[in-house]
C-alpha positions in Angstrom: 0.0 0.0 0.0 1.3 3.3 -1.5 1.5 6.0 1.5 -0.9 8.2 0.0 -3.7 5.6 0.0 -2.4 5.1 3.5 -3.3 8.5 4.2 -6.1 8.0 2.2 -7.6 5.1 4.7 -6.8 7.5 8.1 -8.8 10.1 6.9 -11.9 7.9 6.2 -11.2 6.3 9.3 -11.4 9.9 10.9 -14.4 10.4 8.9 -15.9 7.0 10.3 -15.2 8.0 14.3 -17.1 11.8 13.7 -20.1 10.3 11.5 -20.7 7.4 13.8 -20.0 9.3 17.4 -17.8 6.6 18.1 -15.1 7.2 21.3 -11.9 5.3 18.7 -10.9 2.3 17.0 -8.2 0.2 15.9 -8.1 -0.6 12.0 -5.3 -3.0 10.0 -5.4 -3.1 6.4 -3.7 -6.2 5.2 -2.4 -6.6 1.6 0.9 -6.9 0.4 1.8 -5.2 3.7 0.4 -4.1 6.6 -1.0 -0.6 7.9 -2.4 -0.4 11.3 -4.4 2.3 12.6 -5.1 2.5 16.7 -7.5 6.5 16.3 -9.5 8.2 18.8 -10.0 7.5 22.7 -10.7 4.1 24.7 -13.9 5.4 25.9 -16.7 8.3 26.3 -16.3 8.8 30.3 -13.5 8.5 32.5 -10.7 7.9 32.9 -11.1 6.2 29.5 -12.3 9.6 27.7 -8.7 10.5 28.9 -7.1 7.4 27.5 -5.9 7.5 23.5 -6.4 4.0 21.9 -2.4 2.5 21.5 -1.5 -0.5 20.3 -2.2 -3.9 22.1 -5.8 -2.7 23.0 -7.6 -5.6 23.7 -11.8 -5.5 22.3 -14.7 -7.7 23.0 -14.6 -9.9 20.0 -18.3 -10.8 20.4 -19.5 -12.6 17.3 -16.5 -12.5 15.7 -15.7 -15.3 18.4 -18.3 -17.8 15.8 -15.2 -17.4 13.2 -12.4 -17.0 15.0 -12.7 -19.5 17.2 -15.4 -21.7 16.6 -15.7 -22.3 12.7 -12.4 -22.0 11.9 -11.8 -25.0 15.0 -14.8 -27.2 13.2 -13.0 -26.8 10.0 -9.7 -28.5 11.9 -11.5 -31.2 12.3 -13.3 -31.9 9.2 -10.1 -31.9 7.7 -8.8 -34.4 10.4 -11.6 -36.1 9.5 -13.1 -36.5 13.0 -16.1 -35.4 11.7 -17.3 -33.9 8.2 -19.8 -31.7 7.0 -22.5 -34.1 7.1 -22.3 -35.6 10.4 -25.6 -34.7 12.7 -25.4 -33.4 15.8 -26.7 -36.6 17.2 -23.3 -38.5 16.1 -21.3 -36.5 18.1 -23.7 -35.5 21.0 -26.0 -38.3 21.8 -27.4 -37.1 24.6 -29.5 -35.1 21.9 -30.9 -38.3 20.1 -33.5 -36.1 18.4 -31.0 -33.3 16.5 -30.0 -34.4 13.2 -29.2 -31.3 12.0 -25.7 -31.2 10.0 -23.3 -29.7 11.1 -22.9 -28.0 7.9 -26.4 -26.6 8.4 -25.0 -24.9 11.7 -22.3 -23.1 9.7 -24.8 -22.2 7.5 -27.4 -20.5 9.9 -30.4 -23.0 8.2 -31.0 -25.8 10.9 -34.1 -24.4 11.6 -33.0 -23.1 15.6 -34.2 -19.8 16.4 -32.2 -16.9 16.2 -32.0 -16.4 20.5 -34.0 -17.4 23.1 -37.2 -15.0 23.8 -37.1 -15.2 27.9 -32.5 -14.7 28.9 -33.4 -14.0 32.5 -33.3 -17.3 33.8 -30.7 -19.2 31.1 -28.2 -21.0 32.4 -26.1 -24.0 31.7 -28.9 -26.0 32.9 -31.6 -24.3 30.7 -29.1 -25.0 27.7 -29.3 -28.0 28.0 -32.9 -28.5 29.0 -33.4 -26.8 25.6 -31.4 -29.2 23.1 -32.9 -32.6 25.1 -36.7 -31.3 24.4 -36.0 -29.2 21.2 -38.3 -30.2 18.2 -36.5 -30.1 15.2 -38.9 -28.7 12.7 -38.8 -30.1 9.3 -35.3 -30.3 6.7 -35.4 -26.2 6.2 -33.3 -24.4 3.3 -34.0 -21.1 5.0 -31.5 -19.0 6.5 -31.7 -17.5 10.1 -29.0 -16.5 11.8 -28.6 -18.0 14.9 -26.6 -17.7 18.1 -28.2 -21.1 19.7 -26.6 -23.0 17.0 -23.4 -21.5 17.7 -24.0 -22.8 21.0 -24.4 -26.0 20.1 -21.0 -26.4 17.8 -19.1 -25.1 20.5 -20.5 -27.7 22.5 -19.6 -30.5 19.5 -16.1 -29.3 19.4 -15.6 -29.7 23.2 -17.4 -33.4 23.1 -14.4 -33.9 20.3 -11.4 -32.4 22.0 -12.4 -33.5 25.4 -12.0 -29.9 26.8 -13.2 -26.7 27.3 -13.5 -24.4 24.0 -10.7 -22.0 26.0 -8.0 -24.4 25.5 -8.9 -26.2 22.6 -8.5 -22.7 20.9 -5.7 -21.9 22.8 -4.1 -25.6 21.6 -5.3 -25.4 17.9 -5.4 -21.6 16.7 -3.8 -19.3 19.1 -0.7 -20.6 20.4 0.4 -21.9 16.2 -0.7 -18.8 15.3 1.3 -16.5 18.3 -2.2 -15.2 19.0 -0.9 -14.5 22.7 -3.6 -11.7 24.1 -6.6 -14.1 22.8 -8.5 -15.2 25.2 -12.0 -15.7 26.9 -10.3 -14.1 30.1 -8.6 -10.7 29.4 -6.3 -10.2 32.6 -4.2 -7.5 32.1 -7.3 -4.8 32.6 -5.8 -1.3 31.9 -5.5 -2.8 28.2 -9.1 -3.6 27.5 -11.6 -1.1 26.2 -14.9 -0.9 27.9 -17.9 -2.0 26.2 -21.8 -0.8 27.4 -22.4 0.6 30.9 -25.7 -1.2 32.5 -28.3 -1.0 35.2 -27.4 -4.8 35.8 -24.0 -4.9 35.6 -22.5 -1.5 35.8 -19.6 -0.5 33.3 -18.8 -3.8 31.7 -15.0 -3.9 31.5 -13.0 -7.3 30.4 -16.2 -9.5 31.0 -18.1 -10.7 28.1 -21.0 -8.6 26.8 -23.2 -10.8 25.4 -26.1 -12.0 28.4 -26.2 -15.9 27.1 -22.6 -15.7 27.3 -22.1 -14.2 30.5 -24.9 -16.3 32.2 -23.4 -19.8 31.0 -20.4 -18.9 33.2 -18.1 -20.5 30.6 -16.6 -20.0 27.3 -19.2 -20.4 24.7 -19.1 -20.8 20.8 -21.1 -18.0 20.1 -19.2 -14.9 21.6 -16.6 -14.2 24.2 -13.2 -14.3 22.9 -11.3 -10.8 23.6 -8.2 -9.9 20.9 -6.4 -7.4 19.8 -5.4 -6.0 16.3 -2.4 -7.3 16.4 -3.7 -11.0 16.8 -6.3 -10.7 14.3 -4.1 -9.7 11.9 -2.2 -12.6 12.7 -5.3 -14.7 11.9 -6.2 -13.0 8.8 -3.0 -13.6 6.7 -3.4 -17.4 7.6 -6.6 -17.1 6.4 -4.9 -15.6 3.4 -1.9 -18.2 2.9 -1.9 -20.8 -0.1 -2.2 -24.5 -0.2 0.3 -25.5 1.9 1.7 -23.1 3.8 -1.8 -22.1 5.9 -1.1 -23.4 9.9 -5.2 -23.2 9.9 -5.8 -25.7 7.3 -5.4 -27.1 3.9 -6.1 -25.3 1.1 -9.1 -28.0 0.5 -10.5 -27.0 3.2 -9.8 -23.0 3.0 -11.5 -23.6 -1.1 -14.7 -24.4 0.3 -15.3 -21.0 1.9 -15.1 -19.8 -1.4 -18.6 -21.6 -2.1 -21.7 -19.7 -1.5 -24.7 -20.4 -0.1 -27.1 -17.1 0.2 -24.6 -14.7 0.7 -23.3 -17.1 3.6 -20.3 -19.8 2.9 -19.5 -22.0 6.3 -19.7 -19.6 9.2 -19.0 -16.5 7.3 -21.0 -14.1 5.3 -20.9 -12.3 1.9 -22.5 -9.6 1.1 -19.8 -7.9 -1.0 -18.8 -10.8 -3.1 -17.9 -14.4 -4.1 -14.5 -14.4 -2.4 -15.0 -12.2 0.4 -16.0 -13.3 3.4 -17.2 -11.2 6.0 -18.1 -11.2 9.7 -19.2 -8.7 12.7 -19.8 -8.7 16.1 -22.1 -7.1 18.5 -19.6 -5.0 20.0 -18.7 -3.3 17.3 -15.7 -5.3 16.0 -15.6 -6.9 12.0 -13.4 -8.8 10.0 -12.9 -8.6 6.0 -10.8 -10.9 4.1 -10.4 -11.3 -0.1 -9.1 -14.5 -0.4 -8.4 -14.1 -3.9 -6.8 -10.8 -4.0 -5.7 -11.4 -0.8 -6.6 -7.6 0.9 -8.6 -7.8 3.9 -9.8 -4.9 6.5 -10.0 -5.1 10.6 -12.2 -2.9 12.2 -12.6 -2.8 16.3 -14.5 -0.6 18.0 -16.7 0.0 21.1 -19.5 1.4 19.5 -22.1 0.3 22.5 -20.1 2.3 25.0 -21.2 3.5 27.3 -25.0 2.8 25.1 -26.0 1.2 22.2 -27.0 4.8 20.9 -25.1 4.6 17.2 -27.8 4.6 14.9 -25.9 5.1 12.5 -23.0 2.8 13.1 -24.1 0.2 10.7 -24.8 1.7 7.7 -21.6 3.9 7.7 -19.5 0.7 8.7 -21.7 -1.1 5.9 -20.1 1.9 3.1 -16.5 1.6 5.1 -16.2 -2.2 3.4 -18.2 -1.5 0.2 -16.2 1.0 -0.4 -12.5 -1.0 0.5 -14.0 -3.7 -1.3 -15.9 -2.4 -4.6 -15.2 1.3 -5.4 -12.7 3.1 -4.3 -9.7 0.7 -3.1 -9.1 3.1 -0.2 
């Protein structure tokens, strides 16, 4: 990247912290090099409104923790072939005689599970699982819904696989190869972290997980809770990125079949700005990028619920960030 589009890219991102009323970010843009971009403040009220955003900052991944972590682990071990695309949930967790939802349907948002669960107050481990032993699978569904229970429910498979919790089965199989060293479900070094939403509940919400279901289960889950920094992301982008052969995620077999669309979804990511880019956000305000053919690829992290969700906004401007790095104007 030339420094003028490098300039180019800080200026939108600028542009992108006044239009959304966001407190700062960090940004990477990843191509044949890599430009990092750490703007703004940590937070909206002190001492974080005091605090510029520096590198290292560590963000609440939230559903970015569904690729991350949990597809990209699932995709591990269909290429160890502990399990493939087809296998049913059943197979793998019995105790749930009655799911024979693929696991490809999971990574594709179309097993027919609802999106969340209408009542959180009173989940829990226990309600979890109360809910997959009575569940009525409705019939074989082509429909897309997007859905955090399912996510659930493949962190679940991987831990019934690896005999462990999802913290160090990540840790074991994608952080540690990858020297993803600040990624974790349990941020400890807290001056690093940037706060996320401030709540009747649960007061300021600093280096806990944001999402409720996540929070409530009391453990790492498959549908949000990793923490990362820029740094480590980017570290898990240019795998992503990496030929046949040289990937330490996976084969290039496996890394061709996100290149397969299925309603502007492949397995686990989305695509709404084309065939080879896949695409992902989280709740938090964090989103992740990635060409695979021409190999450019855009990190954003942000806190855009702090210290409210009040961004209206946010969405559509991040939306035209990525159509724009994408489609037009190759910023």
């Amino acid at each position: 990247m030339t420094t003028s589009s490098g300039n180019k890219m800080e200026k939108r991102l600028h542009e992108f912290i006044e239009n959304t009323g966001i407190a700062g970010l960090s940004a990477a843009v990843i191509d044949q090099q890599v430009r990092n971009y750490s703007l703004g403040k940590m937070g909206k009220i002190p001492p974080f409104s005091e605090q510029t955003v520096s590198k290292g900052a560590i963000y609440d991944l939230a559903s970015l923790t569904k690729v991350i972590g949990t597809t990209t682990r699932i995709l591990q071990l269909v290429q160890s072939r502990q399990l493939t695309l087809l296998t049913q949930v059943a197979e793998i967790l019995p105790r749930f005689s009655q799911l024979t939802m693929t696991i490809e349907d999971l990574l594709l948002h179309r097993s027919g599970l609802p999106a969340d669960f209408s009542d959180k107050s009173r989940f829990s481990s226990r309600t979890l699982m109360q809910f997959f032993e009575t569940y009525e699978q409705p019939a074989q569904t082509t429909k897309v819904n997007y859905s955090d229970i399912g996510y659930l429910l493949l962190g679940m498979v991987i831990e019934a696989i690896d005999g462990t919790d999802l913290e160090r089965s990540f840790q074991r199989y994608i952080f540690r190869p990858l020297g993803m060293k600040d990624t974790t479900y349990f941020p400890k070094e807290l001056n690093r972290v940037v706060p996320t939403e401030s709540t009747e509940e649960r007061g300021l919400i600093l280096g806990e997980v944001h999402d409720s279901k996540a929070f409530q289960l009391g453990r790492p889950a498959g549908s949000a809770g990793l923490f990362s920094t820029l740094e480590d992301l980017t570290a898990f982008t240019k795998a992503m990125m990496e030929e046949q052969g040289q990937s330490v995620l996976f084969t290039g077999t496996v890394r061709n079949q996100l290149l397969q669309t299925y309603q502007q979804r492949t397995l686990g990511w989305e695509k709404p700005f084309g065939e080879t880019i896949i695409y992902h956000t989280g709740f938090t305000g964090t989103s992740i990028g990635i060409d695979l053919k021409q190999k450019r690829a855009l990190i954003l992290l942000t806190n855009r619920i702090h210290p409210t969700r009040d961004t209206p906004y946010f969405m559509e401007e991040r939306y035209a960030l990525y159509r724009e790095f994408f489609k037009e104007e190759q910023i």
